[in-house]
PAMI-234838 format. One record per residue (C-alpha): residue number from 1; residue in one letter; x, y, z. Coordinates in steps of 0.001 Angstrom, whole numbers. Each point is the difference from the previous one (the first is absolute). Layout:
# PAMI-234838
NODE,k,r,east,north,up
NODE,NUM,a,X,Y,Z
...
This chain:
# PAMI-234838
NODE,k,r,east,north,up
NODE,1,x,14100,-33501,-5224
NODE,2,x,2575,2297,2083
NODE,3,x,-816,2483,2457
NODE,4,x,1401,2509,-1891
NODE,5,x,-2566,-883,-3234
NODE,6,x,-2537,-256,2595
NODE,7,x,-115,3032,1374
NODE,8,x,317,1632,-3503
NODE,9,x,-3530,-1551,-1324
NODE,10,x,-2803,2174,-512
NODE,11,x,-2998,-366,2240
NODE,12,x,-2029,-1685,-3005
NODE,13,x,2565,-2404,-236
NODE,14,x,258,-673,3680
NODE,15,x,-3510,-644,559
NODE,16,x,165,-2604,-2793
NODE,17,x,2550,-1778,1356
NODE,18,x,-2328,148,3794
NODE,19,x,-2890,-1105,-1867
NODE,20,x,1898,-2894,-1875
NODE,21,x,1911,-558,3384
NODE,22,x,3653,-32,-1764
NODE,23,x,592,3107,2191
NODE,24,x,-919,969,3838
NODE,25,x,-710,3405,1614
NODE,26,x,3075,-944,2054
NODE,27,x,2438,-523,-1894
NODE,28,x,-1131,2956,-2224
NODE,29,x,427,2057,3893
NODE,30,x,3225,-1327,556
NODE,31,x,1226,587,-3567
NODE,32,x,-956,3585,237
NODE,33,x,1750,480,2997
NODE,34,x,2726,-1268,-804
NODE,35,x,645,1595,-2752
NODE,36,x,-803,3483,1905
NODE,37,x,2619,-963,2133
NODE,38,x,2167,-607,-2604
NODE,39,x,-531,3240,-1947
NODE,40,x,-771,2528,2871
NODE,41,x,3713,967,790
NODE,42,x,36,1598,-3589
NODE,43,x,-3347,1135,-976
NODE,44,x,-1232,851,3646
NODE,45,x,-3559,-316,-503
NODE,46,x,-1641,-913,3155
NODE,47,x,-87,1282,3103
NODE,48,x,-1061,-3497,1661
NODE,49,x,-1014,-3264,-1087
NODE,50,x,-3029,-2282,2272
NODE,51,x,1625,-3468,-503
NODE,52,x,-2100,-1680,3044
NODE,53,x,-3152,2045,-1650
NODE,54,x,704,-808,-3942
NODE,55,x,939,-3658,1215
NODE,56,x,-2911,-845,2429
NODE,57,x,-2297,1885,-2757
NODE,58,x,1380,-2391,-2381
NODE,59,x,-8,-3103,1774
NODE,60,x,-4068,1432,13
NODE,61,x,-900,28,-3347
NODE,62,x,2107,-3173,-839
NODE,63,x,-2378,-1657,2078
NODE,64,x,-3484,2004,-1622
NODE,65,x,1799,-860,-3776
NODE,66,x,112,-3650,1371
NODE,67,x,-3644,-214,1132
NODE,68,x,-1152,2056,-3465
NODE,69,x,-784,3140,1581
NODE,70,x,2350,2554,-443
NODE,71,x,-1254,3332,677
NODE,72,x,483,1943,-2783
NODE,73,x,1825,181,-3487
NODE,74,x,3485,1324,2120
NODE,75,x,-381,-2706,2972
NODE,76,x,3720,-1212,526
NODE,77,x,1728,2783,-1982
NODE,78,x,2859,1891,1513
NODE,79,x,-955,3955,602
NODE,80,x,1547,3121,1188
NODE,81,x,-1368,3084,1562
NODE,82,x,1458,3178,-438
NODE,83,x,905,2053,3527
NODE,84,x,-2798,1976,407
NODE,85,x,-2461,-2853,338
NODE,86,x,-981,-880,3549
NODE,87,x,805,-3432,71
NODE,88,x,-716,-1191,3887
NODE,89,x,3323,-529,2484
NODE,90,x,2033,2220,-2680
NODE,91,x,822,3703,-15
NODE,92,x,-930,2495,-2599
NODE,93,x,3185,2627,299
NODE,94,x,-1214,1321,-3739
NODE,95,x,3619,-22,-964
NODE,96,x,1337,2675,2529
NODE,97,x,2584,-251,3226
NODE,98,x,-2476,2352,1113
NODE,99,x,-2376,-2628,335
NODE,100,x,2239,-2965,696
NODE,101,x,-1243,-1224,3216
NODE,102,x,-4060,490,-484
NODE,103,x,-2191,-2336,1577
NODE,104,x,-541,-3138,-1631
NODE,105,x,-3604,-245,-1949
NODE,106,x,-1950,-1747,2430
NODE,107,x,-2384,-1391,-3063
NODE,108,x,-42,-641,-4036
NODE,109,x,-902,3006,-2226
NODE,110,x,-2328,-775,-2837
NODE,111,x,2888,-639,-2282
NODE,112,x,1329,-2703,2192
NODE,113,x,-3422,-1331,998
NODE,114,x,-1189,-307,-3688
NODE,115,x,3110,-2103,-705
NODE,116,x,-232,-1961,2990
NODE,117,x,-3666,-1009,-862
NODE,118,x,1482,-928,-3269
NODE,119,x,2079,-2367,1210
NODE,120,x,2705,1578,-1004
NODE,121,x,3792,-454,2249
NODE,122,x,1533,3347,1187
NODE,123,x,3715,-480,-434
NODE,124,x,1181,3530,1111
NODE,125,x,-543,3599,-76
NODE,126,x,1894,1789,-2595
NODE,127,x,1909,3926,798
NODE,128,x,-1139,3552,-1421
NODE,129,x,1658,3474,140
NODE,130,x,-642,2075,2756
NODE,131,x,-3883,335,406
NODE,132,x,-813,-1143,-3579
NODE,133,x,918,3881,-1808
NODE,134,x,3615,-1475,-2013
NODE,135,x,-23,-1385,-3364
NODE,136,x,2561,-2560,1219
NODE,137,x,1623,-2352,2295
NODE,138,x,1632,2180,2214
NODE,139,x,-1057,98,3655
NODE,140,x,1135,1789,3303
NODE,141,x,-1012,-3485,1632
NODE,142,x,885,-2896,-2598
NODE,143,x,2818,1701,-1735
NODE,144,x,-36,-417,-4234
NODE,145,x,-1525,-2695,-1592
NODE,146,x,1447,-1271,-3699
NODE,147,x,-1795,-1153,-3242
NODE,148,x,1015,-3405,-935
NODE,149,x,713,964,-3571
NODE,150,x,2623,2054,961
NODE,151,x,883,1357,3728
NODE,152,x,1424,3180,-941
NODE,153,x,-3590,385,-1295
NODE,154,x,-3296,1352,2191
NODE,155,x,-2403,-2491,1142
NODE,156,x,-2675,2988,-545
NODE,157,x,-2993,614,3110
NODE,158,x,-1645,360,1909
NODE,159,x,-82,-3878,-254
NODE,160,x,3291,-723,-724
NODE,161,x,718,-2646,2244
NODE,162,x,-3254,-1770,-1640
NODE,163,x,1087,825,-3204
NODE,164,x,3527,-1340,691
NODE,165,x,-1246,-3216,1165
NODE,166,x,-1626,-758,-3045
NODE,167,x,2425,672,-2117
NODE,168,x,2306,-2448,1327
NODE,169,x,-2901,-2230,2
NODE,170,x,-271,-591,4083
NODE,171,x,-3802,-1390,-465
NODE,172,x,-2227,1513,-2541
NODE,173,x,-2360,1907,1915
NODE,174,x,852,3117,1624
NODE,175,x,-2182,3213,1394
NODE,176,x,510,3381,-514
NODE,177,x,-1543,3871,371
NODE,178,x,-504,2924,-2387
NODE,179,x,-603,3452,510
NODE,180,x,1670,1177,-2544
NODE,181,x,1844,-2856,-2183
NODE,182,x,1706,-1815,3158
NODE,183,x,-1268,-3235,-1621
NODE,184,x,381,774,-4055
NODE,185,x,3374,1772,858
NODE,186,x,1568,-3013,1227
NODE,187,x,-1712,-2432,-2370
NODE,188,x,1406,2443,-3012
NODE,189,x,3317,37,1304
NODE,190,x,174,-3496,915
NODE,191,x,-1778,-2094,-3110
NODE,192,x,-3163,-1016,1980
NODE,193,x,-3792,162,41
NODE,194,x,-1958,2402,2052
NODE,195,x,-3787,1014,595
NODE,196,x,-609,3033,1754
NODE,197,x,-3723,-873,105
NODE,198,x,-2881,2690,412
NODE,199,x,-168,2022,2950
NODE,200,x,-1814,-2333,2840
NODE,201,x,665,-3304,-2002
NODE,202,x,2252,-1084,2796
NODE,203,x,-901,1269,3322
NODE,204,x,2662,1654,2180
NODE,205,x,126,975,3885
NODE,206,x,65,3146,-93
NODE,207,x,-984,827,-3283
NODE,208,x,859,3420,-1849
NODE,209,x,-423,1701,-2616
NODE,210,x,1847,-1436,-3412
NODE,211,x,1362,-2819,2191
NODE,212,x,-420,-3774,-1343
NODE,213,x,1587,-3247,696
NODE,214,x,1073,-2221,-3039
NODE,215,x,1665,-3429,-1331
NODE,216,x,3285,432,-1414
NODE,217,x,1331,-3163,-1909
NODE,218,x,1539,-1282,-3015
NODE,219,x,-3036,-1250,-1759
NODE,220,x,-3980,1503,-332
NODE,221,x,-1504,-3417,933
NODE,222,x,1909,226,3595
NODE,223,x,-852,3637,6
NODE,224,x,-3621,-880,-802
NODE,225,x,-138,-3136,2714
NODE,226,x,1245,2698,2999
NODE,227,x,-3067,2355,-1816
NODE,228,x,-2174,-2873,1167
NODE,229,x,1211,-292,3370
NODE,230,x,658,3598,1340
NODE,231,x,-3226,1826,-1733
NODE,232,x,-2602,-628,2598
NODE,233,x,-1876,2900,2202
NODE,234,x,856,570,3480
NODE,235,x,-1751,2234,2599
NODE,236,x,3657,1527,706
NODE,237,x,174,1396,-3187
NODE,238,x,-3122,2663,151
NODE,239,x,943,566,-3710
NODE,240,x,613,-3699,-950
NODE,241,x,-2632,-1105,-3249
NODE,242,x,-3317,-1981,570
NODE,243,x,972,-3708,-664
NODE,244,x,-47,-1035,-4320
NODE,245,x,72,-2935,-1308
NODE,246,x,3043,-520,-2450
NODE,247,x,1469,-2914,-1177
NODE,248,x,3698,1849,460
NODE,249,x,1086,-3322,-1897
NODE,250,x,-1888,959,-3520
NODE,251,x,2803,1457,-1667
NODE,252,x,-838,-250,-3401
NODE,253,x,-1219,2970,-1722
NODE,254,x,-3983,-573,-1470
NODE,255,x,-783,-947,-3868
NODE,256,x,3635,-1756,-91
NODE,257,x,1579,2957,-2193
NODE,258,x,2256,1309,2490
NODE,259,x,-334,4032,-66
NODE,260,x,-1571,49,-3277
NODE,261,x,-2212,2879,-75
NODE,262,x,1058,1142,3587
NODE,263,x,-101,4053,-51
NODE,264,x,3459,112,1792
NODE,265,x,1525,3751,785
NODE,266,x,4069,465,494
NODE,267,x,2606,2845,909
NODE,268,x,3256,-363,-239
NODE,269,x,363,3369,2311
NODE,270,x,-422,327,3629
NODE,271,x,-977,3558,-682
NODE,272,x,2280,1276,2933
NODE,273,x,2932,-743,1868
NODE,274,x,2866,-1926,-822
NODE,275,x,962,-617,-4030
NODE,276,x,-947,-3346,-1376
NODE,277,x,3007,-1860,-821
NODE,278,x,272,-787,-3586
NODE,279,x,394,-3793,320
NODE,280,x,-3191,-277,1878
NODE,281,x,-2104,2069,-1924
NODE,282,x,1443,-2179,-2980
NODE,283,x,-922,-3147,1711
NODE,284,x,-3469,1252,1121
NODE,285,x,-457,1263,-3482
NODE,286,x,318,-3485,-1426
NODE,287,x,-2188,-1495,2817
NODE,288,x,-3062,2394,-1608
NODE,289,x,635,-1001,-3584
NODE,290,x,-161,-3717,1461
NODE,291,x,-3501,655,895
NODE,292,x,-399,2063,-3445
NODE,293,x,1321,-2681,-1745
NODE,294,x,-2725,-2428,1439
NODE,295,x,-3073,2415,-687
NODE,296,x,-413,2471,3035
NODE,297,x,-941,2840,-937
NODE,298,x,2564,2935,1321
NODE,299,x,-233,3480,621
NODE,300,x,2666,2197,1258
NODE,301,x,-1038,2234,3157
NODE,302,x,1565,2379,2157
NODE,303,x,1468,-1334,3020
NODE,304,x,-2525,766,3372
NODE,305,x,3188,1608,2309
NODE,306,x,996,3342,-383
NODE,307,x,2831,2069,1704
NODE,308,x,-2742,1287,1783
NODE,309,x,-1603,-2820,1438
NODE,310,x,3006,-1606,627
NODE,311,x,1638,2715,2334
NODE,312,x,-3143,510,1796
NODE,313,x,98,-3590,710
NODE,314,x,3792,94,897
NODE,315,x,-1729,2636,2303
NODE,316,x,-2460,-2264,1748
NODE,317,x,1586,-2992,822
NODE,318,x,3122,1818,1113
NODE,319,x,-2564,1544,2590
NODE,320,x,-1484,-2705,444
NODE,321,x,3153,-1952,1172
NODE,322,x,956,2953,1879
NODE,323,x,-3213,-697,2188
NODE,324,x,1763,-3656,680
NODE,325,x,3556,1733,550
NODE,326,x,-919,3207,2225
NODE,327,x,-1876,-3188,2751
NODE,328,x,3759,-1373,739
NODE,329,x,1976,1605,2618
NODE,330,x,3224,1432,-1303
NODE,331,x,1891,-3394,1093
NODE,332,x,-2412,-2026,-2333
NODE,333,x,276,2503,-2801
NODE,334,x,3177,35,-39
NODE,335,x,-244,-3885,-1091
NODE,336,x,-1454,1296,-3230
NODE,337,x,1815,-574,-3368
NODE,338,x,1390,3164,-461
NODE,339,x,-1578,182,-3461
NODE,340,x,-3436,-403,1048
NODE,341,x,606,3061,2829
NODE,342,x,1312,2319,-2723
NODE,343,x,-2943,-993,-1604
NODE,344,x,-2758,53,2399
NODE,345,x,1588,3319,1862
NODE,346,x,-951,1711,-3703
NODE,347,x,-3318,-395,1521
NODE,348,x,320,1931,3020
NODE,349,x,-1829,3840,351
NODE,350,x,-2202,-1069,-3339
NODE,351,x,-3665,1687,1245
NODE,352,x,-2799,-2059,338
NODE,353,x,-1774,1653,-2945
NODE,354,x,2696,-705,-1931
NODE,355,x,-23,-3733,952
NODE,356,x,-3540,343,-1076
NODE,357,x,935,1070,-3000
NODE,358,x,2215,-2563,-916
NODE,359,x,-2886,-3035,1261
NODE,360,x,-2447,1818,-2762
NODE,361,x,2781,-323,-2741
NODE,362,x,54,-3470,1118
NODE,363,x,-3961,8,-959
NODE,364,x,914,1749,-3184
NODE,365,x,2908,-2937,-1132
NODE,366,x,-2919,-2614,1147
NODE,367,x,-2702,2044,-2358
NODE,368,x,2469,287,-2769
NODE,369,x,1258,-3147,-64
NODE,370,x,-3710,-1622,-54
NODE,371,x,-949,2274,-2606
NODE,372,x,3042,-510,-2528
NODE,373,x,-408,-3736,218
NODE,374,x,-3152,-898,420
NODE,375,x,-749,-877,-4025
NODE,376,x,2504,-2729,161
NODE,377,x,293,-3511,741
NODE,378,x,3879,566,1412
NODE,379,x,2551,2369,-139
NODE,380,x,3564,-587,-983
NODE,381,x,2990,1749,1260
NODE,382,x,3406,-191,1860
NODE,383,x,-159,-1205,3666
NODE,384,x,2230,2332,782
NODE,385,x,3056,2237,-2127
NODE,386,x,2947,-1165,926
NODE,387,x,1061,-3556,488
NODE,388,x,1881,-1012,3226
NODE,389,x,2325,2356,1067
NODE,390,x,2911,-691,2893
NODE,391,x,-1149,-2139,3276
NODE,392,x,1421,2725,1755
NODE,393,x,-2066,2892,-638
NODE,394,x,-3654,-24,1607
NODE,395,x,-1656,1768,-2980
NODE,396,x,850,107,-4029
NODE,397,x,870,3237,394
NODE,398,x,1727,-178,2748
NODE,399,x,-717,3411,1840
NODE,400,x,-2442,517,2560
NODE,401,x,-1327,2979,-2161
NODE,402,x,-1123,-1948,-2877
NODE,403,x,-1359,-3061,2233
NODE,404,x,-2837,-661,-1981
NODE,405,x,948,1052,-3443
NODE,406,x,-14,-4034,-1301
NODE,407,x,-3913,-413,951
NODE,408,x,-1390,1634,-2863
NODE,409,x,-1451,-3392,-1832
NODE,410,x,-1514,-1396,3009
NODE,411,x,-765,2241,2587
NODE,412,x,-3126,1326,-1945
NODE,413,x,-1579,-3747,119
NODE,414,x,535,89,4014
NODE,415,x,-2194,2613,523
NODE,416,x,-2716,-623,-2819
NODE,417,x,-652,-3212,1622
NODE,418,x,764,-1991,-3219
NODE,419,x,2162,-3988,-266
NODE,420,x,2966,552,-1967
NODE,421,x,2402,-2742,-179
NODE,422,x,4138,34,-1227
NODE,423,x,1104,-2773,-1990
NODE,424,x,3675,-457,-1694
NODE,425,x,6,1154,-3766
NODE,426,x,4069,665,-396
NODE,427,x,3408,419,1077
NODE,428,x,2631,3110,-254
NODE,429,x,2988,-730,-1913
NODE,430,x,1639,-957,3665
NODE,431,x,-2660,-2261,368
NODE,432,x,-2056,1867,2951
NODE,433,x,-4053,-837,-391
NODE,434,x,-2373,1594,-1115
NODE,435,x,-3555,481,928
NODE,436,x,-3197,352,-2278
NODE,437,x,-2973,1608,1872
NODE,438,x,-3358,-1294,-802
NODE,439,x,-2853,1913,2083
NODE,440,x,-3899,-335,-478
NODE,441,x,-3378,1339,1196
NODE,442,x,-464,-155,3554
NODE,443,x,-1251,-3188,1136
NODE,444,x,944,-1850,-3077
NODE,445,x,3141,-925,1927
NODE,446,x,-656,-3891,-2241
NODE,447,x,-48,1752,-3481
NODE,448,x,3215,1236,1267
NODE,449,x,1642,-3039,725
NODE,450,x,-1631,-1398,-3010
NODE,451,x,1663,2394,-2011
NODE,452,x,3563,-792,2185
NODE,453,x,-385,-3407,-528
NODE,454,x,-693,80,-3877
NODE,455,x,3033,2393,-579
NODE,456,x,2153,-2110,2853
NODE,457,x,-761,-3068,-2413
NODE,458,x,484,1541,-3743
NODE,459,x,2948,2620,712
NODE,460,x,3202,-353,-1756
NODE,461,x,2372,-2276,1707
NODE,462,x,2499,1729,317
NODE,463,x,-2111,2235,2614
NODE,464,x,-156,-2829,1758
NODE,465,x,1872,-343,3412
NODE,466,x,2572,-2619,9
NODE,467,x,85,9,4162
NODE,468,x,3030,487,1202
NODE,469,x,-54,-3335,2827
């Protein structure tokens, strides 16, 4: 086996090839960084790699798969975190010159602990925009990242550097965060899987509100095996969940009939914002007459976002980042992607009642979106309306005005607290992916993935990505 196939195997198959000892955690390290070597000049994905870290961690769990005592189900396997973890000796610059020479973390956040207790080998730390708020690659700091299917194409974001990674298949596992589709944006727009689990599922440092960290990858099982190792509680999360027991590895859905008899909801409408582009409403469409077609039972709702809700959340998080922008003397702010300032100085002079205002809308999206889903099993719809759009532009739209006016399918889920995952169900003509959005009751982030899985497994092949390398 090559390092190139190597570094291209799914975690599942990795850790057979550990456990059978045809493979080693090192050579899967140095495959994977080789390979990001190799590709990083075009994609420009990471914004550093740990070889004496991934290597010595390596040359660690080689030794605990040769004494029969690997740590977990990911010990061995190559993983990435995205910038915004602390990961100790490593700075967090959130994706902005602003913030390009911040101190180095001084210890592991819970993302990067969880994994390390897994066993798991930290390869690198993958870019975002500018403080997390673009749909996109395109940073003030790291410059633009491409899609591997095409690098005229958008990588999508927040995680974008994560989501380019797997794509061109530089280790399976890779970590991202969601506050309002920053991991199902990039999955959609790339091919892969995502999980942006209940609020709390994965504890964050600091936590906030909507905020979760996620697997993105190119199967559910590797999904479901980084499930395993990142959902655990920890005191630095005051909102993080009480510890549950789930076997993340379960993946079949009960009785053996698939989603026979599942009460399963859809909209193929955001309800506001951007149009939904034709071909992936038609693609979408076909996705919920796949589950039809095996016995859910459907029923058409109306989407959750209005115009509404959606500009008073615009509102919010534009004030919200303005909190983060007005802190920088002018030198620093100047740093800023110009985008993001012409969005964020929208903000300025808004009155603290209105602010309010805007936070209990927030409420209102979380109440109606509970409310309008709560008979079903899932909910099917578009991850998001448009496919990828030019690696140049740092939103769909392009214009700081209508920022947010692609979140209308998953922002809703952020702020109820529910899982909703993105999985590939399609192509446009010009062959850009897809996403299908599954999303579930909160906490039944496993009937979610359940529900990926089975649809990953039974959809049409020709929805099926064909990687690109």
């Amino acid at each position: 086996m090559t390092g190139p196939e190597i570094a291209t195997l799914t975690a599942t198959e990795m850790v057979r090839l550990f456990r059978s000892r045809d493979l080693s955690p090192v050579e899967a390290a140095e495959a994977v960084l080789a390979r990001a070597d190799r590709l990083q000049p075009d994609l420009n994905c990471f914004y550093a790699l740990d070889r004496a870290g991934a290597l010595a961690a390596a040359a660690a769990s080689e030794r605990r798969w040769a004494a029969g005592q690997p740590f977990g189900r990911i010990d061995g396997v190559p993983v990435t975190v995205k910038e915004n973890v602390a990961l100790a000796g490593f700075r967090q610059p959130s994706g902005t010159r602003a913030k390009h020479d911040v101190a180095p973390a001084e210890v592991d956040g819970p993302v990067a602990a969880r994994l390390k207790e897994s066993g798991a080998v930290i390869a690198g730390i993958t870019v975002m925009p500018d403080y997390g708020m673009l749909s996109s690659g395109v940073s003030s700091l790291h410059g633009i990242t491409r899609s591997p299917w095409n690098r005229s194409w958008t990588v999508g974001g927040s995680s974008g550097g994560a989501g380019a990674a797997a794509a061109a298949g530089i280790g399976p596992l890779h970590t991202g965060s969601d506050i309002g589709g920053s991991l199902r944006l990039p999955a959609s727009w790339l091919g892969l899987v995502t999980l942006k689990p209940s609020f709390g599922r994965i504890p964050l440092d600091p936590p906030y509100m909507g905020r979760v960290a996620g697997p993105i990858t190119r199967t559910t099982e590797d999904a479901a095996l980084m499930m395993e190792a990142m959902a655990a509680p920890d005191l630095r999360d005051y909102t993080s969940l009480d510890h549950q027991v789930i076997d993340w590895t379960a993946l079949e859905l009960p009785r053996g009939q698939g989603v026979q008899g599942l009460q399963v909801a859809f909209h193929l409408d955001g309800g506001a914002g951007l149009p939904t582009d034709p071909e992936v409403a038609a693609s979408v469409g076909r996705a919920v007459r796949h589950f039809a077609d095996a016995g859910a039972d459907l029923t058409e709702i109306p989407p959750p976002m209005t115009a509404e809700y959606l500009d008073r959340l615009d509102l919010f998080l534009r004030v919200r980042s303005l909190a983060d922008y007005e802190v920088l003397p002018p030198e620093r702010q100047a740093m800023v992607l110009d985008f993001i300032r012409e969005w964020v100085l929208a903000g300025q002079g808004v009155p603290g009642t209105e602010v309010l205002r805007a936070y209990q809308s927030v409420q209102d999206l979380r109440r109606t979106t509970v409310l309008a889903t709560a008979p079903f099993d899932l909910v099917l719809s578009p991850v998001a309306p448009v496919a990828a759009f030019p690696a140049e532009w740092p939103m769909p739209s392009n214009d700081p005005e209508t920022s947010l006016a692609h979140i209308a399918y998953t922002a809703p889920y952020n702020f109820s607290e529910q899982p909703a995952a993105s999985v590939n169900c399609g192509f446009t003509s010009d062959g850009r992916p897809i996403g299908l959005q599954i999303a579930g009751r909160r906490f039944d982030d496993l009937g979610v993935l359940r529900a990926t899985r089975w649809y990953e497994q039974t959809r049409p092949a020709d929805a099926v990505p064909a990687w690109p390398f």
